[in-house]
N, C-alpha and C positions, 0 to 999 in steps of 0.2 A: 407151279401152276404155269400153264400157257396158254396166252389168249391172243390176240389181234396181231402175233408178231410181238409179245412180250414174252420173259420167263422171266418169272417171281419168286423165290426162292426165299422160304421161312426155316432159319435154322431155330434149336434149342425151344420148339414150343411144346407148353408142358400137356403131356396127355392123359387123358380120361381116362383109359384104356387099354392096354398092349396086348394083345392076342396071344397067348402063350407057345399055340400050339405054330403060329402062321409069322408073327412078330407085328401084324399090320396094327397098327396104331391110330384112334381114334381120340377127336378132340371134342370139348364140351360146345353146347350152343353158340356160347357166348364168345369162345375164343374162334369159333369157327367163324363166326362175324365180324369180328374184329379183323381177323386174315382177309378175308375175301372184301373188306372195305380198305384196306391197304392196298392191297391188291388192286383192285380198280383204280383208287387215285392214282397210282402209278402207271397204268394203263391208260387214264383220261391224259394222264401228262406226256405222252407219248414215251418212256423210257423203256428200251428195248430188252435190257438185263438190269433185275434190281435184288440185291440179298441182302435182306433183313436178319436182326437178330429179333429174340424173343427174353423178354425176362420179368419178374414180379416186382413192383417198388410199392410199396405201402399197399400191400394186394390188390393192385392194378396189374393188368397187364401192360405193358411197354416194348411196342418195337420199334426198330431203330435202326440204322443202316449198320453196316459189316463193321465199320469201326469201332463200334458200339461192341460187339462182340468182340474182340482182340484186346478190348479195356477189360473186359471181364474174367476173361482167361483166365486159370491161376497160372 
């Protein structure tokens, strides 16, 4: 995503959806909400490049900066 002079970059988020024939990938209500309010906060906090990772913890969803992703790796 890029807004005001930010890019927000959500890795590993899980989709609803994967288009077979196109590959474009769709996410549910809820996770789309969750993005796009990360998304902003990051945005209100003036941060110019922010990448998130994406993951489930007691079926929540959880994101969490890049490092968070590199812990997770196998």
């Amino acid at each position: 995503m890029e807004r005001e002079g930010s890019t927000i970059v959500f890795h590993r988020v899980p989709a609803a959806d994967v288009r077979e024939n196109c590959g474009e990938v769709h996410h549910s209500a809820n996770i789309t909400k969750v993005l796009l309010q990360q998304a902003e906060t990051s945005i209100a906090q003036g941060v110019e490049v922010d990448v998130r990772c994406a993951a489930f913890c007691s079926g929540s969803l959880i994101i969490d900066s890049e490092s968070f992703c590199r812990r997770q790796r196998p």
